[in-house]
Each structure stands twice: as C-alpha cells, then as structure tokens.
C-alpha positions in Angstrom: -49.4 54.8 75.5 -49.6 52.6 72.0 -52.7 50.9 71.9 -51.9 47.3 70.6 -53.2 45.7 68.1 -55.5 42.7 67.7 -52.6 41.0 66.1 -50.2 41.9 69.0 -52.2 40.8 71.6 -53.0 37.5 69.6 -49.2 37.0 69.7 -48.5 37.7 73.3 -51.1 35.5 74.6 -49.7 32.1 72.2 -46.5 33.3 73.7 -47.5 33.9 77.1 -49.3 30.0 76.6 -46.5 28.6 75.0 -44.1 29.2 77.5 -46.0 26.5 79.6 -45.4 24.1 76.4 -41.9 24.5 75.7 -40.0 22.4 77.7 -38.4 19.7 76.0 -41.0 16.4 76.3 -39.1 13.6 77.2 -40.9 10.9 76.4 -40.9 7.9 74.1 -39.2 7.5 70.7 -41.0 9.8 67.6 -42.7 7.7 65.0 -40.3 6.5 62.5 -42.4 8.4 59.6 -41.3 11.4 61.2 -38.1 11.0 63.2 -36.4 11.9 60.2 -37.4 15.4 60.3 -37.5 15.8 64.0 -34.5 18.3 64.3 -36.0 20.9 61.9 -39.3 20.4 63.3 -37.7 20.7 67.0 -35.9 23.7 65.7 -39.1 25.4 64.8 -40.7 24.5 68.1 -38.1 25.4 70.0 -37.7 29.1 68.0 -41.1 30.0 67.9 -41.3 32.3 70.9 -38.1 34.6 70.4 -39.6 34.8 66.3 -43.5 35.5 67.6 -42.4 38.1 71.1 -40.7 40.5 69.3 -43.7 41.5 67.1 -46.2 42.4 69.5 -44.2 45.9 70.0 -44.5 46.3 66.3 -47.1 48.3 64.0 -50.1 46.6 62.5 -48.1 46.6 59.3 -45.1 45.8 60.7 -46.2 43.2 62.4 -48.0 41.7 59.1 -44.6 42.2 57.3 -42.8 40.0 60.3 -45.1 37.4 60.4 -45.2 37.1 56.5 -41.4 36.8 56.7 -41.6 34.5 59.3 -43.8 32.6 57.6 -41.6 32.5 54.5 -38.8 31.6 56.3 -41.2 28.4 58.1 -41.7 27.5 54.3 -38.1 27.5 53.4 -37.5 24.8 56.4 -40.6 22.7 55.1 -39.0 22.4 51.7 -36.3 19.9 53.7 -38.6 17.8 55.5 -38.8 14.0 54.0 -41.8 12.8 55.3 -46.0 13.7 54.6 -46.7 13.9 58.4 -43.3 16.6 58.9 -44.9 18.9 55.9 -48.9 18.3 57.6 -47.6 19.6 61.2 -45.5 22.6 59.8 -47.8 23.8 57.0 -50.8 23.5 60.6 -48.4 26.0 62.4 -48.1 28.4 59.3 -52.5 28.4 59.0 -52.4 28.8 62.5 -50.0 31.8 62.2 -52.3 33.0 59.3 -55.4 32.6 61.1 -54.4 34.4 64.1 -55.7 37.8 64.5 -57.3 37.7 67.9 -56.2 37.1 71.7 -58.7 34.7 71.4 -56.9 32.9 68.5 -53.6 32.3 70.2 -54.9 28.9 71.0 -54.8 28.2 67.3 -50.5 29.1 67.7 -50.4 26.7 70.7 -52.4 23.7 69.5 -50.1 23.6 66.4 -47.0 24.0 68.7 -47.9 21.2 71.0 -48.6 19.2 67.9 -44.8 19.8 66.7 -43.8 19.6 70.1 -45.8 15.9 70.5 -45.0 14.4 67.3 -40.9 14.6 67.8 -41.4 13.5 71.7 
C-alpha cells in the first residue's frame, strides 16, 4: 500500500468538503461589479473537484507539478476577468491552493470555493 502524502490527503478532504458546496446556489442576482465575470468564475467553481481528485493518487512531485499547472491554468482564466472583486476571489482560491499542504488545510480550498460559489449566486 502507497502511503499518501500530506498534500494528497489535503486534497481529498477539500474535495470530500466540497462536494457538500457544489450544488448550483440559486439565489438572488450577483452584484453587478462582478456578474460580468460570473461564467468564468462559475466555470472554475464548478471544475474544481474533477482538477483537485485526480491528484491525490499522484506522487509528491507529481502532485506539486499538477497543482502548479493547475494553478497556471487558474491564472490564464484571471487574465479575462473585468472586474477587481472577479481577480480578488480567484487569485484567494490560487493562495488557498498554494497554502494547502495539510488535511487540516482543506478548509482553506473550501472557504475560497464557497466564496466563488457566493459571489456569482
């Protein structure tokens, strides 16, 4: 049996919590400073567990090299966003992909989700 890595088990438990998160919020109207960039933010809300799952059955290093891709690709979809508040709420979910290491830091994944997720509801 692999033994898993810190990084790993960070990433199962933000997906394991996220899947409590992910249902579409069907609420009010965003804020017009950010409805604008609402579908990229919803797309990266709503891709964030099939990009995050896969690397928990990867090595440490390739699971550094996934998430730094990932991350790349995260900054690519910021460059379209119009508005301050769009660029704040994406460039929290990259430090909080950055800053996980830990189970225990999986919160920091889902408290940046939820933010995406509440800010395009």
């Amino acid at each position: 049996m692999r033994k898993r890595s810190a990084m790993a088990l960070a990433v199962l438990a933000a997906a394991t919590a996220m899947t409590g998160i992910i249902s579409p919020i069907a609420t009010a109207e965003p804020s017009p400073d950010i409805a604008a960039d609402c579908g990229t933010i919803t797309s990266i809300a709503d891709g964030a567990i099939s990009a995050l799952t896969p690397l928990r059955t990867l090595s440490p290093e390739d699971q550094r090299a996934a998430k730094q891709v990932y991350i790349g690709q995260l900054q690519g979809q910021m460059g379209s966003l119009t508005t301050e508040r769009g660029r704040a709420d994406v460039q929290n979910f990259i430090n909080a992909l950055q800053a996980a290491e830990t189970p225990a830091d999986a919160s920091l994944i889902v408290n940046a989700l939820g933010k995406l997720r509440s800010d395009c509801a």
